[in-house]
Wavefront OBJ file of the C-alpha trace (Angstrom):
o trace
v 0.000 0.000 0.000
v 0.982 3.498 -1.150
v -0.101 7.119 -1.176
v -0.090 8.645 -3.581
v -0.508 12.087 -5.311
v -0.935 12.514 -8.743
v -1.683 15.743 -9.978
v -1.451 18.242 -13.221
v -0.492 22.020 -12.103
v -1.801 24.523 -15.129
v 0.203 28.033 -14.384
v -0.831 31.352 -15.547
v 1.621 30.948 -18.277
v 0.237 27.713 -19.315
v 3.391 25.999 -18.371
v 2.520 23.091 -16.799
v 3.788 20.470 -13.844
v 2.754 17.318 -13.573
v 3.355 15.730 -9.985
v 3.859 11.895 -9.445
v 4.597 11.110 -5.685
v 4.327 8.220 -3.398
v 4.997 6.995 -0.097
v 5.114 3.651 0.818
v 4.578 2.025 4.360
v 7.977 0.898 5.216
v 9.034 4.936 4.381
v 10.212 4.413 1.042
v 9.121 7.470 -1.326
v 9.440 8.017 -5.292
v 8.729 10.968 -7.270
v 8.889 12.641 -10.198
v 7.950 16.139 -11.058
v 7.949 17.152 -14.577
v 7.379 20.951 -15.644
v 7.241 21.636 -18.915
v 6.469 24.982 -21.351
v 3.531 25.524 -23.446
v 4.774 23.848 -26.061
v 5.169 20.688 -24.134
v 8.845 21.432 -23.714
v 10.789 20.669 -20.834
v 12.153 22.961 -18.458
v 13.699 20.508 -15.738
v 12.226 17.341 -14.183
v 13.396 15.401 -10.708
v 12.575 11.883 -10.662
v 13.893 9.245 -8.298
v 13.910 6.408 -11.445
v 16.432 4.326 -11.056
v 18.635 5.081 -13.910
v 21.795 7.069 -13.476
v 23.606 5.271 -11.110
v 27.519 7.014 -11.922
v 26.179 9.997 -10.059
v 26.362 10.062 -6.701
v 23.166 11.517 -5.625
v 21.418 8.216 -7.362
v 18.636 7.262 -7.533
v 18.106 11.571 -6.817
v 18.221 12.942 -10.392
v 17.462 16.110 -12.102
v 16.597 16.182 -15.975
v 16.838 19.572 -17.904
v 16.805 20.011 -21.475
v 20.312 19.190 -22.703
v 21.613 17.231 -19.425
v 20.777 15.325 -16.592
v 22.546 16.368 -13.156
v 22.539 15.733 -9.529
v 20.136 16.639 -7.484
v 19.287 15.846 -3.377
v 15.900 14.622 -2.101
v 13.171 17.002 -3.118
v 9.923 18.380 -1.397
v 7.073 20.088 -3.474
v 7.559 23.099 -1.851
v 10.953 23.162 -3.398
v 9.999 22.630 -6.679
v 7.425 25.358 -6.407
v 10.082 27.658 -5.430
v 12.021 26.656 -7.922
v 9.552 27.837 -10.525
v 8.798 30.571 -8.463
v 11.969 32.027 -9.476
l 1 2 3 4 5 6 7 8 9 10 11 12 13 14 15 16 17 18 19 20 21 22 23 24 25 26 27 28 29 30 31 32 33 34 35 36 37 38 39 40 41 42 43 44 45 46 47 48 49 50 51 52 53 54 55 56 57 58 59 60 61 62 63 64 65 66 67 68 69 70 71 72 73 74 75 76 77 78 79 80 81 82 83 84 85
């Protein structure tokens, strides 16, 4: 058993995130929060998929349009703050 929050954020801009994130009983968590342009572009996404595994952050992973990079555990409210600025 899980919970789970699944959600699509529509910005005044019409960029748009779209929020995957679950908890599992024993603590465990994955994620993956995907914002993206108006042209379905992307601007950066975090994910916790386990790919990646030379950096040393892994499975913690941040995608942005020509790279992917490290990137520590993540909240939402960082995320938002993130696009904030």
């Amino acid at each position: 058993m899980s919970y789970e929050l699944i959600a699509t954020v529509i910005f005044n801009n019409t960029n748009e995130l779209h929020i995957h994130d679950y908890l599992f009983l024993d603590g465990k968590r994955k994620y993956a929060y995907h914002y993206q342009d108006n042209t379905g572009q992307l601007i950066f996404r975090y994910d916790t998929a386990s790919h990646f595994k030379q950096l040393s952050t892994y499975p913690y992973h941040k995608h942005l349009p020509d790279k992917v990079v490290e990137s520590n555990v993540l909240t939402i409210e960082k995320v938002f703050a993130e696009i904030a600025t």
